[in-house]
NUTI-271612 format. One record per residue (C-alpha): x, y, z. Coordinates in pm, 1 decimal, m for minus. Layout:
        px        py        pz
         X         Y         Z
...
***
This chain:
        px        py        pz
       0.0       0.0       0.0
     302.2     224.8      44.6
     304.5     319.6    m316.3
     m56.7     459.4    m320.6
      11.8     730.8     m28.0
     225.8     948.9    m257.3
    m101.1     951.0    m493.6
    m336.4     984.9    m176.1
    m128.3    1267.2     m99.9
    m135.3    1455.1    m388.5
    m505.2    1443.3    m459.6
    m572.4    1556.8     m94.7
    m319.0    1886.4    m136.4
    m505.0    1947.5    m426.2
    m839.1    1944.0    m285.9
    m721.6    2178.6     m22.7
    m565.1    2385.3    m252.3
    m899.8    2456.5    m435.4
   m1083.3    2512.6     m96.5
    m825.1    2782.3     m41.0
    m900.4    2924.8    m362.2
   m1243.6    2923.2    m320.4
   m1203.6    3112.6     m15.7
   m1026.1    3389.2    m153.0
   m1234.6    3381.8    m438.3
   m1549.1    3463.9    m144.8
   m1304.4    3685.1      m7.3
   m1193.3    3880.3    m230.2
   m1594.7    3916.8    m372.8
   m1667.9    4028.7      16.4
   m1410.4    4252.8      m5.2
   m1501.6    4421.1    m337.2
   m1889.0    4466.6    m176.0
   m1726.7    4622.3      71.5
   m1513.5    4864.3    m135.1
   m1849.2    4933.0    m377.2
   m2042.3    5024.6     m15.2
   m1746.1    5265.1      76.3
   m1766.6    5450.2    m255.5
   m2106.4    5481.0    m300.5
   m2093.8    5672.8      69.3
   m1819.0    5878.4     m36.9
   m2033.7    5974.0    m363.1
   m2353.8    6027.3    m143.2
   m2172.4    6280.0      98.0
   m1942.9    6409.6    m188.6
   m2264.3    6513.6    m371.0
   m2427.1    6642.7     m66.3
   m2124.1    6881.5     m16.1
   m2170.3    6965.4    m395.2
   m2554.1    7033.2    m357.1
   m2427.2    7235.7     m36.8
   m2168.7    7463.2    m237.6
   m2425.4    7519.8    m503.1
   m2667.0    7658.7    m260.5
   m2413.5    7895.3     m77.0
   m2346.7    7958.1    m444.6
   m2698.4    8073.2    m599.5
   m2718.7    8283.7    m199.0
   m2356.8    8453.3    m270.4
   m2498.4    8561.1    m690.8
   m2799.9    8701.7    m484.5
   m2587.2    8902.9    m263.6
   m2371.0    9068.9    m576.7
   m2689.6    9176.6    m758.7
   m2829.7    9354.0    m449.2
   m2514.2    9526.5    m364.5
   m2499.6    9895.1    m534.0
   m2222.6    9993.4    m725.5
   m2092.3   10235.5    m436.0
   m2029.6    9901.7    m201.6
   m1747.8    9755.1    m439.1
   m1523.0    9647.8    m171.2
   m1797.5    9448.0     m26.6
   m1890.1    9337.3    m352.1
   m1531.2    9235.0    m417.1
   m1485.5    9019.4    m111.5
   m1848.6    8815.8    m226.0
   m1696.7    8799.3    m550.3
   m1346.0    8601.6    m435.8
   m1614.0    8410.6    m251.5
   m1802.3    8317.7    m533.6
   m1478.3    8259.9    m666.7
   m1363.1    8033.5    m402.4
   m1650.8    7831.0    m388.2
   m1628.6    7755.5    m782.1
   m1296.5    7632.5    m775.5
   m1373.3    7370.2    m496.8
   m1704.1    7271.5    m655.1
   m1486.4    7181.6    m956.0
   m1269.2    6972.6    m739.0
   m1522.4    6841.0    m561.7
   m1683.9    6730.2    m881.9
   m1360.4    6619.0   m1022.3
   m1305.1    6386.0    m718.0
   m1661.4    6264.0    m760.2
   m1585.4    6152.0   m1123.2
   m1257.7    5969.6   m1024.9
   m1494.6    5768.8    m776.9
   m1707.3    5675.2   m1023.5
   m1437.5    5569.1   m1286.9
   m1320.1    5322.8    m958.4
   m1667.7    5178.1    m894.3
   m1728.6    5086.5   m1235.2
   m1396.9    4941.4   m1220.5
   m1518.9    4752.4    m912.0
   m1876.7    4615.9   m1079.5
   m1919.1    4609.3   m1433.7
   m2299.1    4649.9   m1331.2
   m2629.4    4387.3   m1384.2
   m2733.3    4426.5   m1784.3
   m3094.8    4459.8   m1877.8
   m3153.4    4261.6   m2177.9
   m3573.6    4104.6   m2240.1
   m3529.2    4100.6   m2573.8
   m3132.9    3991.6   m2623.0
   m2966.7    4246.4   m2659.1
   m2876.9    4482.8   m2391.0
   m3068.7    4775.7   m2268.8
   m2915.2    4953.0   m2011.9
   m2743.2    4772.1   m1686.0
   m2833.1    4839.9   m1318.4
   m2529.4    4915.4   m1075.5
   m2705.2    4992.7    m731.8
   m2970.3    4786.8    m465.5
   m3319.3    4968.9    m416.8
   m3429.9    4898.6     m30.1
   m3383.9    4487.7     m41.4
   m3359.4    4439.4    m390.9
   m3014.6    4326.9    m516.4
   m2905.1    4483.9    m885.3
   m2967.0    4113.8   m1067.1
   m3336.7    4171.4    m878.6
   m3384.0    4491.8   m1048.5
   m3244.0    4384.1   m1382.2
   m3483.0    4065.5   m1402.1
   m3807.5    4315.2   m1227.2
   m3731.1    4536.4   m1521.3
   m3711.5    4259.0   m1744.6
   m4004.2    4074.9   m1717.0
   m4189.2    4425.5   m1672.0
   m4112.0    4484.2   m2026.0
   m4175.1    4164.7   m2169.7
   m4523.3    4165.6   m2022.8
   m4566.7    4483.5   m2237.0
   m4438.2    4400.8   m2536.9
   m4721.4    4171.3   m2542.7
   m5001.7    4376.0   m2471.5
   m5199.4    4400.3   m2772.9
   m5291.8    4828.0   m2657.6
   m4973.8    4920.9   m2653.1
   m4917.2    5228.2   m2683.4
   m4549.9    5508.2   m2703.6
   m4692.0    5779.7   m2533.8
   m4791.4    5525.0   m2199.5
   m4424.1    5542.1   m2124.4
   m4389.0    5867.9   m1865.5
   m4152.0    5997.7   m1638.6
   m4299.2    6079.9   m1296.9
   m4174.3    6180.1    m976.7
   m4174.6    6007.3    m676.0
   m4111.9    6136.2    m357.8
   m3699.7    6208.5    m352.4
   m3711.1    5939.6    m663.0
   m3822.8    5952.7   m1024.7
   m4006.9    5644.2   m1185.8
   m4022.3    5506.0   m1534.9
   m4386.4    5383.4   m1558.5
   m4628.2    5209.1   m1827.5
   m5008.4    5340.0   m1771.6
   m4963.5    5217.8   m1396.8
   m4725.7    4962.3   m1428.2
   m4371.1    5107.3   m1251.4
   m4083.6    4989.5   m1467.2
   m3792.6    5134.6   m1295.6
   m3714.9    5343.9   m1028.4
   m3415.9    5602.2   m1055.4
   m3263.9    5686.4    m737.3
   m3015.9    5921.5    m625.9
   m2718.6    5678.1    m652.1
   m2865.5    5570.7    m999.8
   m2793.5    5940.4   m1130.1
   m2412.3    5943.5    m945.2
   m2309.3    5589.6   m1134.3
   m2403.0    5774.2   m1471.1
   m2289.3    6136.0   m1356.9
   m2587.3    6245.2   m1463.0
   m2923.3    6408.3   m1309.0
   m3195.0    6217.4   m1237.8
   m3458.6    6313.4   m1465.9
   m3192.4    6285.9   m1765.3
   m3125.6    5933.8   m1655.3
   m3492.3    5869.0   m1655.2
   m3566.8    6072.4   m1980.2
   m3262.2    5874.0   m2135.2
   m3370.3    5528.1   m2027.2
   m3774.9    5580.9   m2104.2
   m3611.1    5686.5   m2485.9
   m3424.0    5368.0   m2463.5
   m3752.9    5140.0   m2356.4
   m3940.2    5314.5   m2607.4
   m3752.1    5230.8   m2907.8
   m3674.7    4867.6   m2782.6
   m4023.0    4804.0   m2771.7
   m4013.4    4934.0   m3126.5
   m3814.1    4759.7   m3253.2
   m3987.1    4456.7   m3091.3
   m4329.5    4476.6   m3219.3
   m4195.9    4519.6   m3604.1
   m4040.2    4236.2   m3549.6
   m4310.7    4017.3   m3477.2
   m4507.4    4218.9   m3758.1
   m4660.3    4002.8   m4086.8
   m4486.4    4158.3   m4343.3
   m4145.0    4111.1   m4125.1
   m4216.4    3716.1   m4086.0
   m4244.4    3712.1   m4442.0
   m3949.1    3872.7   m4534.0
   m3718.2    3660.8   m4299.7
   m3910.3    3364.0   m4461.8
   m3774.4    3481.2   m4811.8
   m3446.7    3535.4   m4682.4
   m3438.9    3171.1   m4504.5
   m3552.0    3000.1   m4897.3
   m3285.1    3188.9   m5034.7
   m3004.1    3073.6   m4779.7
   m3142.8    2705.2   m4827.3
   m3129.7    2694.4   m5159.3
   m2779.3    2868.8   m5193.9
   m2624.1    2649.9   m4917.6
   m2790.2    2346.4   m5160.2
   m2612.8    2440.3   m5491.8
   m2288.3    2559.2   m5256.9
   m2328.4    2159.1   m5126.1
   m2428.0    1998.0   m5478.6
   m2081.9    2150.4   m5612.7
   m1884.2    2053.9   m5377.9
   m2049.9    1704.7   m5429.5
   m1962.5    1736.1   m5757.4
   m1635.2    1866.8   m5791.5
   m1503.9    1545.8   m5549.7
   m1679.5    1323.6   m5787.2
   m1527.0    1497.7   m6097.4
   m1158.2    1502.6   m5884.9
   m1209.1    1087.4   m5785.9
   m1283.6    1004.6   m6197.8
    m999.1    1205.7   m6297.5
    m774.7    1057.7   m6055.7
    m859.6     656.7   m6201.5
    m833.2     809.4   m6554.4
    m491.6     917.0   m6467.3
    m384.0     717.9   m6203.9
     m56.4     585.8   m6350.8
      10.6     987.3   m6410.0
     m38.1    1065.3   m6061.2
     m20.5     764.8   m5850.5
     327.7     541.7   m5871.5
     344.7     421.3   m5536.3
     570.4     508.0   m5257.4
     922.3     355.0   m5218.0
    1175.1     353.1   m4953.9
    1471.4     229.9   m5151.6
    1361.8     m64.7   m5249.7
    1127.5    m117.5   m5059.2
     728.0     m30.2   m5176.5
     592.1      70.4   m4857.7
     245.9     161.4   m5052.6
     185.0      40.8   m5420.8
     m13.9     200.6   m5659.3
    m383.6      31.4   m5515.5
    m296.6      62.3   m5146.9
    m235.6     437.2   m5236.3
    m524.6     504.8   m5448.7
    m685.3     385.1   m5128.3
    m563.6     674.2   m4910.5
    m635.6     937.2   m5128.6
   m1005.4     830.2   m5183.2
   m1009.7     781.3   m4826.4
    m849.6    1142.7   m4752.1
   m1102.5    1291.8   m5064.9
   m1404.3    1112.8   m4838.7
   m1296.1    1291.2   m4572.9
   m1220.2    1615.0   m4709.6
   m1587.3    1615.6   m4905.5
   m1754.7    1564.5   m4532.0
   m1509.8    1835.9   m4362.8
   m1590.1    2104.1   m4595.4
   m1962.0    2035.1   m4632.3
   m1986.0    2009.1   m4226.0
   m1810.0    2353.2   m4253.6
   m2008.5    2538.8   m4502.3
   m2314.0    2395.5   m4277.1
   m2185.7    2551.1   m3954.4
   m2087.0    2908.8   m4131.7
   m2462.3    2877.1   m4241.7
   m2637.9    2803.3   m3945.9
   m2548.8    3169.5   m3755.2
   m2717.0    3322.5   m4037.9
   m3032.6    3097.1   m4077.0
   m3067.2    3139.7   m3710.4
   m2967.9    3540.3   m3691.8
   m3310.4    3553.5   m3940.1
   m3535.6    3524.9   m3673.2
   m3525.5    3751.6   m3365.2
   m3646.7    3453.7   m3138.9
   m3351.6    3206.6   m3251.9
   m3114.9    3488.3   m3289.4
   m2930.1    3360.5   m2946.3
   m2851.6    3053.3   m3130.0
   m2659.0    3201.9   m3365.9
   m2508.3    3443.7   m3111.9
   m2409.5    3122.7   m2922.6
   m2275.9    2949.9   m3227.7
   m2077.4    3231.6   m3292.3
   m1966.8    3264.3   m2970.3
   m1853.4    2920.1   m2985.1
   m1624.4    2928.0   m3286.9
   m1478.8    3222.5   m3202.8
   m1410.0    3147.6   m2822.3
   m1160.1    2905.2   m2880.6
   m1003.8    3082.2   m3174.3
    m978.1    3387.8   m2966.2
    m885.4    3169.4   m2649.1
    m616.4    3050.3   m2910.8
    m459.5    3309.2   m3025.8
    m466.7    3488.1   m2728.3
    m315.8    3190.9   m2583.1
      13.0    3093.3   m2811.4
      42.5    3541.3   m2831.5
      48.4    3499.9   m2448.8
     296.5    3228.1   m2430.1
     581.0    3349.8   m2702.1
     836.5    3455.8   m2458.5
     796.1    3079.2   m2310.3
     811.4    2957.0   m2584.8
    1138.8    3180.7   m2682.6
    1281.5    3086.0   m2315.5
    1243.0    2731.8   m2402.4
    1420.6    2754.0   m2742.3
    1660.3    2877.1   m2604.9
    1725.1    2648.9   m2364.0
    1715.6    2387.7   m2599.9
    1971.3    2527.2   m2830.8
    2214.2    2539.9   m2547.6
    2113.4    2256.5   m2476.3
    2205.6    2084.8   m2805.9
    2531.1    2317.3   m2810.1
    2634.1    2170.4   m2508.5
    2547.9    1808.2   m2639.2
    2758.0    1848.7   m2986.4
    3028.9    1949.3   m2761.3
    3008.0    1677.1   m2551.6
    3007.6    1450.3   m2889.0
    3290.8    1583.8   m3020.5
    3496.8    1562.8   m2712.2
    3367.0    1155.9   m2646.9
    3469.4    1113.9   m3000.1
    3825.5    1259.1   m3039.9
    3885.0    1051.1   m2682.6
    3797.9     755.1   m2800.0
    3958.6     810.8   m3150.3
    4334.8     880.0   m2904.8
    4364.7    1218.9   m3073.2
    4255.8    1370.8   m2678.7
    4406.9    1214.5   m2413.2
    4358.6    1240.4   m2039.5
    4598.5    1093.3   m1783.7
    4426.1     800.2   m1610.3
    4123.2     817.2   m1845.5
    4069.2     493.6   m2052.3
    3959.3     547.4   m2428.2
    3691.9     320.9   m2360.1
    3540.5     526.7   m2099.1
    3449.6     793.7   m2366.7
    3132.7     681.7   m2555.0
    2997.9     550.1   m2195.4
    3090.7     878.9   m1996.2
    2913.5    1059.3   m2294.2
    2605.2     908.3   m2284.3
    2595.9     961.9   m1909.6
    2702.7    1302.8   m1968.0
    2382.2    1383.6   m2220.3
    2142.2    1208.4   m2025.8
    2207.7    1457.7   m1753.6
    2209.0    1781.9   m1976.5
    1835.1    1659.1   m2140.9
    1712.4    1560.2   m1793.5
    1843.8    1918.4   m1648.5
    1683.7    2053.6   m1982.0
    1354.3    1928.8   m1883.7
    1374.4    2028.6   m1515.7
    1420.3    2377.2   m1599.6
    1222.2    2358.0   m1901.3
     954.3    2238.6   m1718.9
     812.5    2550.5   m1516.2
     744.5    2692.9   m1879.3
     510.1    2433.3   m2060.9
     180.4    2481.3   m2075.0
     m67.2    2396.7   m1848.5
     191.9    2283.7   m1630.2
     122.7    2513.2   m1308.7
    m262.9    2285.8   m1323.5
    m346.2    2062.4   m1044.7
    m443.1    1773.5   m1342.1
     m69.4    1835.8   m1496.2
     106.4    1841.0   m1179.8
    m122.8    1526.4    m990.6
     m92.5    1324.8   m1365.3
     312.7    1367.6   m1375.8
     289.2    1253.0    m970.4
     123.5     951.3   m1118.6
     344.0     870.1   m1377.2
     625.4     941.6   m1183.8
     551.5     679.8    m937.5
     455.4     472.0   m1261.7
     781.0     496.6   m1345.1
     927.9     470.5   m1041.5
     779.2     114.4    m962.6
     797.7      16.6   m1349.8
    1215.2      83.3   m1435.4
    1356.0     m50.9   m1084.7
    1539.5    m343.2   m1275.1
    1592.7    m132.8   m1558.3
    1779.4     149.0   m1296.1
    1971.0    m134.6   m1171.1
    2109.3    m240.5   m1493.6
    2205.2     144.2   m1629.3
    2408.4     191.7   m1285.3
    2541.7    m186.8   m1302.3
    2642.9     m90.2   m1707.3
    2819.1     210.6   m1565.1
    3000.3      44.4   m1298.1
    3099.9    m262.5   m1533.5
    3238.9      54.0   m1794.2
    3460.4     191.7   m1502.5
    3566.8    m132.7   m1387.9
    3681.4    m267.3   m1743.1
    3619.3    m625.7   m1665.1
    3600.3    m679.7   m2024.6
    3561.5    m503.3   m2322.3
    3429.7    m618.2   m2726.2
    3600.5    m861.3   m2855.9
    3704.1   m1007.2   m2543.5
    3666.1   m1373.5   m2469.2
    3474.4   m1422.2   m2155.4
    3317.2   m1617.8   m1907.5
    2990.0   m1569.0   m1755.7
    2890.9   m1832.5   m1507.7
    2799.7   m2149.8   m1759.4
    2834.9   m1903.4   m2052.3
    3152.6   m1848.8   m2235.9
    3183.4   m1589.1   m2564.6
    3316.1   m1309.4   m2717.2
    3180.4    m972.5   m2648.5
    3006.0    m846.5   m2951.7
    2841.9    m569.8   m2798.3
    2841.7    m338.3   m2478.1
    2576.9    m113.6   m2322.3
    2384.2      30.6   m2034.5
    2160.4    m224.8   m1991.9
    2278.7    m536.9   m2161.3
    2601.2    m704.0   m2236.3
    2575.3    m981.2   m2578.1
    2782.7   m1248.0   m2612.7
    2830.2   m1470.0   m2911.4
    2918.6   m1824.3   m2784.7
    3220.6   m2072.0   m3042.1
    2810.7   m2220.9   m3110.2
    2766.1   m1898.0   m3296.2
    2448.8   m1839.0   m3064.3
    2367.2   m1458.8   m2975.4
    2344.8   m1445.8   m2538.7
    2195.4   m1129.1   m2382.1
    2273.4   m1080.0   m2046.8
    2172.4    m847.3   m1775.6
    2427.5    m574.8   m1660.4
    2335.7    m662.2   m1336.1
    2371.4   m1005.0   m1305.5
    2709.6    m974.8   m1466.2
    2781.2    m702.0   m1140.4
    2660.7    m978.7    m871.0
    2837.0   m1263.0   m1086.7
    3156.9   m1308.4   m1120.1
    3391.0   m1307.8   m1495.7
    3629.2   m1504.3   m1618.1
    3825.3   m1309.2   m1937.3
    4068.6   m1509.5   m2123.7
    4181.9   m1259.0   m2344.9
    4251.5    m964.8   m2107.1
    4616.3   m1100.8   m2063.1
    4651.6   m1351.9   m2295.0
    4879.1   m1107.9   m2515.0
    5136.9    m967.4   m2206.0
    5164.4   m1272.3   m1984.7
    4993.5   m1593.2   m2215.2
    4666.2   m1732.6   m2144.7
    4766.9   m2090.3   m1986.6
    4535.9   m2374.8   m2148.0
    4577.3   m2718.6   m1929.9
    4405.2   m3045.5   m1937.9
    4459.1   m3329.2   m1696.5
    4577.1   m3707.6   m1816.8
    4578.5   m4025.3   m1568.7
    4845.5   m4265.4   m1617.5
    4925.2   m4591.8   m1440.9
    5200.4   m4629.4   m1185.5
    5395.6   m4861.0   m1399.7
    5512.8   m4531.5   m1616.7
    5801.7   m4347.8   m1476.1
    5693.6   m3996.3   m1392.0
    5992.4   m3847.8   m1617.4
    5858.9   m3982.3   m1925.0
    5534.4   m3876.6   m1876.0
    5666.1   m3537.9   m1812.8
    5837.5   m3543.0   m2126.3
    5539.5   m3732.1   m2331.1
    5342.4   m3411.4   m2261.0
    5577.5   m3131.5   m2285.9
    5650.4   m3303.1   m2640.2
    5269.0   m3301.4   m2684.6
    5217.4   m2964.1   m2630.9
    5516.5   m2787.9   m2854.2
    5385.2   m3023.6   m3109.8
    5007.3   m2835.5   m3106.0
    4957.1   m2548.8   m3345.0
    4918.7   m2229.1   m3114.9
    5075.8   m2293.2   m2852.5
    5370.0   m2054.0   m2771.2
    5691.3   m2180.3   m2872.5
    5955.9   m1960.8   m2643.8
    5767.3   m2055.0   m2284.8
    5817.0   m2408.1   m2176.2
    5562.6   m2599.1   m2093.8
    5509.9   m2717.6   m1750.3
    5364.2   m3058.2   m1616.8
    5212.5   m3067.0   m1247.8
    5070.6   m3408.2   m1060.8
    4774.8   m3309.2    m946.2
    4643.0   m3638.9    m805.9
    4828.3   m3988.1    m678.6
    4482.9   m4167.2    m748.2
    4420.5   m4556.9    m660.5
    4531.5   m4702.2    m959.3
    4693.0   m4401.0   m1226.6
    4862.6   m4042.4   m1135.7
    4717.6   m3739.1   m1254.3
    4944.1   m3573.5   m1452.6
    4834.0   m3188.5   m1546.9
    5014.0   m2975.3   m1864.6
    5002.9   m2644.2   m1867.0
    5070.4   m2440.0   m2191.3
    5111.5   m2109.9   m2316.8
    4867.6   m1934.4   m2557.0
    4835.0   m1571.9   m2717.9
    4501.6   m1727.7   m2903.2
    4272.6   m1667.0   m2643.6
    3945.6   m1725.2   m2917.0
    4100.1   m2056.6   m3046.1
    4083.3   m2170.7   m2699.8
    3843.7   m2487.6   m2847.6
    4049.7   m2585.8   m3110.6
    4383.1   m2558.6   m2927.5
    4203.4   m2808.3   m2688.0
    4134.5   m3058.6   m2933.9
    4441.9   m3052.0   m3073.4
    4616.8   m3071.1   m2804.7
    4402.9   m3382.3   m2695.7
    4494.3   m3521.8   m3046.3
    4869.9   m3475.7   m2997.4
    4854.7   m3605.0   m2571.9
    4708.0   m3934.0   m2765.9
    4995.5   m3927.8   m3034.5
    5266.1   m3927.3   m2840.2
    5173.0   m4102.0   m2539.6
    5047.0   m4429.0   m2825.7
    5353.2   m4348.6   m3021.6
    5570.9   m4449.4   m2637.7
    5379.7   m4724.6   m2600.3
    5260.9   m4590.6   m2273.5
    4886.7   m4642.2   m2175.8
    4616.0   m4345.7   m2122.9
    4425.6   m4447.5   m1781.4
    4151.0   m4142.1   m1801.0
    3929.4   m4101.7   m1631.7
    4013.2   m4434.1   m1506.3
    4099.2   m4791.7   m1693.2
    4039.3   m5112.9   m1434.8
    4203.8   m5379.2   m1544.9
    4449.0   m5713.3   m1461.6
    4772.8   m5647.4   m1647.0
    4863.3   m6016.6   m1719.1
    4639.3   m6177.7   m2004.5
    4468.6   m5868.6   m2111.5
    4564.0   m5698.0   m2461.3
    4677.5   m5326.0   m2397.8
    4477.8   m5044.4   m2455.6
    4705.6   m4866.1   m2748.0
    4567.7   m4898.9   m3096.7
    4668.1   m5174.7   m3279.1
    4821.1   m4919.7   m3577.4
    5088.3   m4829.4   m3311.0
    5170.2   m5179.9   m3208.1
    5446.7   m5382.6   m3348.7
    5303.9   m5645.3   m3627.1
    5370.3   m5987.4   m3430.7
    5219.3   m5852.8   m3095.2
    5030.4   m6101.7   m2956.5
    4836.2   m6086.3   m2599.9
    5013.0   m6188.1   m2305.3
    4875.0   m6509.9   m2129.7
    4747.7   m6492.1   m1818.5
    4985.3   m6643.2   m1569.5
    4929.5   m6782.5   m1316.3
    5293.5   m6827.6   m1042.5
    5264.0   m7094.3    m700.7
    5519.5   m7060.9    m436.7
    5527.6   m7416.9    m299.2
    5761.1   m7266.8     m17.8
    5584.8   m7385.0     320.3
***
């Protein structure tokens, strides 16, 4: 289960990363409310010091026209005033602007829309009503009089209402414009009313000549004509891929010849006729589904009551493509940073290349550093520089700062992780075995039960080819937690020393046998001439001595054949002497028994001994 808490891990810091979003998300809304509360206080007492100044305003312009021309100084003073009073109602109102610039920052406002498109949009409560409350009121309010049948313009009136002004239908209030209402806008209250009764009226316009006879039937004439052009737009295109498939099997041996890879045909002529009708099928549905879905915005943009479909349609092919291209503009200087990382990348990795191969060549050479090492060291080298590459590229592909990316690469990680353990093993074991130089290709080794030549080297594996000419593929790290025998490592500087063991009765003297197999062995084709043999007794058995040569040998890969001939020539020599070969082991009574030598090296009159039989009559 140990491998699953990583995962369990990951999906629970997730989750709690989201609720901590979520919260700041509520936050940061509570805190924006709060901000839009703030400023709408600030405009409420900025416009009651405004109201204020204009009051001591209209009093001071009193003052000046009652004063006589012979009271000028106290006419002056009323004046500067005036004057003062001016310039910090323009500040005032200056300051009041800014505000509202930063509350429509804050709320984009509730939009009005009954018939689609937008009206007008509502930015402030009324009592308990909410603005989305007041945008649907007003809503439904004027969709309920679109479809009285009495409607009439001049119903639409402007009338005060207490310290508010109302937007009204006969008696039917539509809106209510309050004093906040007029500071979103910057406008007085009965233009904002004037303004947004204009704005009903014409809406509701609009609205009624759409649903008119005479406008049915022209959006009915308009529909037949799209239908029928999108049918002869569809009928040629039908066409033109039938024309395009009969030219292509008219002139199919002008336009088709197959596809080769040097001698290979990887597609002949009918397998590729097959694609491209395939591709043409393809094509022929792609561009008819297309012309269908360029049509559909305007078959549904006819009608006012399916004109959201088409606005939706529209929205949805351009979303993405927008969403798109906003997207790959957006991520350009990644996408920069990442080329160039991968260029140094690569810059680094030719140099690396170059250096592995002018070691390994002996043009470069380092003190203690084995030509061998190079090819190894640089693959160790690169694997680094990509894996750094893709650390530090990392940060900078997309999506890769998403919970999905980051808790799928977890996954895969520990995939991974669980999957290559063996496969680990044998990259560090092939890296140890390069350092260690147990062998290298062309070698003849040992491997347990498994004796070869090294044909080829990696991380991972290690191939032998056996004197059976079979291919072996073994581990790196069972070779590491095995031990190797090579034959060839030395065989050049000190001699590889090839020995077999003979058995020979006690009835030989020693000496000759000594000399029987030193004989033997100069006699065998590759065995070194200028180092003497040697001969050890390995074994005083029950009935023979084991007698053991030992010979020299640069021929480390003719190890079999130098065996067998040496065999051959042990046989020679020793039948040649007379002298007979006990191995393994040869029971036998010496009196009345024919020897074991062939009959080719014994003389011509040789006869059997008789079996005799001696009594010693001695009491």
């Amino acid at each position: 289960m140990r491998p699953f808490f990583p995962i369990l891990l990951t999906i629970l810091t997730i989750h709690l990363q989201s609720l901590a979003q979520d919260s700041s998300k509520v936050s940061q809304d509570s805190t924006a409310n709060a901000q839009l509360i703030a400023t709408t206080r600030l405009l409420r007492e900025s416009d009651s010091l405004i109201k204020a100044d204009a009051a001591a305003k209209a009093s001071l312009e009193e003052q000046i026209l009652q004063l006589s021309n012979s009271s000028n100084q106290r006419k002056k003073e009323l004046e500067q005033q005036l004057a003062n009073i001016e310039q910090s109602d323009s500040l005032k109102k200056a300051r009041q602007r800014e505000r509202i610039l930063q509350m429509k920052a804050i709320s984009q406002g509730i939009p009005v829309a009954p018939f689609g498109d937008t009206l007008f949009r509502v930015y402030n409560k009324l009592g308990p009503f909410k603005p989305s409350d007041r945008a649907a009121n007003i809503s439904r309010k004027l969709q309920l009089i679109v479809k009285d049948p009495f409607y009439s313009p001049d119903s639409i009136i402007v009338v005060p209402n207490e310290n508010n002004i109302d937007v009204a239908y006969n008696d039917l209030i539509i809106q209510t414009i309050t004093d906040d209402d007029a500071l979103w806008l910057d406008q007085d209250k009965a233009q904002v009313a004037a303004g947004y009764a204009a704005i009903i009226r014409k809406a509701i316009r609009e609205q009624k000549a759409q649903h008119s006879v005479q406008y049915i039937l022209v959006r009915l004439g308009w529909l037949l004509l799209i239908l029928v052009v999108l049918g002869v737009i569809i009928f040629g295109i039908n066409r033109m891929f039938r024309a395009l498939r009969r030219r292509l099997v008219r002139e199919k041996d002008r336009y088709v010849k197959g596809v080769k890879v040097k001698n290979y045909a990887l597609l002949n002529q009918q397998k590729q006729l097959g694609i491209i009708y395939s591709a043409l099928g393809i094509a022929r549905v792609v561009l008819i589904l297309l012309v269908l879905y360029l049509t559909l915005p305007l078959i549904f943009g006819i009608f006012p009551w399916t004109r959201g479909i088409a606005d939706k349609l529209t929205d949805w092919t351009l979303s993405p493509v927008k969403a798109i291209l906003s997207g790959v503009f957006h991520y350009l200087p990644k996408l920069l940073t990442i080329l160039v990382i991968y260029v140094v990348t690569r810059l680094l990795v030719k140099l690396v290349n170059y250096l592995a191969s002018e070691i390994a060549c002996g043009n470069l050479k380092i003190n203690g550093f084995y030509t061998d090492w190079a090819l190894p060291t640089a693959s160790g080298i690169k694997f680094l520089l990509y894996a750094f590459m893709f650390v530090v590229i990392f940060p900078y592909l997309p999506g890769s700062d998403s919970k999905v990316f980051q808790g799928v690469s977890v996954f895969l990680g520990i995939l991974f992780s669980l999957g290559s353990s063996s496969a680990i093993s044998n990259v560090v074991a092939g890296f140890v075995i390069t350092y260690m130089r147990p062998f290298k290709i062309g070698d003849r080794i040992r491997l347990g039960e498994i004796t070869g030549d090294v044909i080829e080297k990696n991380l991972l594996v290690t191939r032998l080819r056996t004197t059976k000419n079979e291919e072996i593929t073994v581990p790196n790290a069972s070779i590491l937690n095995g031990h190797t025998v090579n034959f060839t490592s030395s065989s050049k500087d000190l001699g590889l020393i090839l020995h077999t063991t003979v058995t020979i009765g006690y009835d030989v003297p020693w000496k000759q046998v000594h000399a029987l197999l030193v004989r033997a062995a100069l006699a065998t084709d590759g065995i070194q001439k200028d180092r003497e043999p040697f001969v050890l007794q390995t074994a005083l058995n029950d009935f023979s001595v084991a007698y053991e040569i030992n010979a020299y040998t640069e021929e480390s890969h003719r190890m079999n054949e130098i065996y067998s001939r040496l065999n051959q020539q042990i046989q020679d020599h020793f039948n040649e002497a007379g002298v007979e070969i006990m191995s393994p082991q040869y029971h036998a009574h010496r009196d009345g028994n024919a020897s074991t030598i062939p009959p080719s090296y014994m003389p011509g009159n040789y006869e059997p001994p008789a079996f005799k039989v001696k009594v010693d009559n001695k009491p």
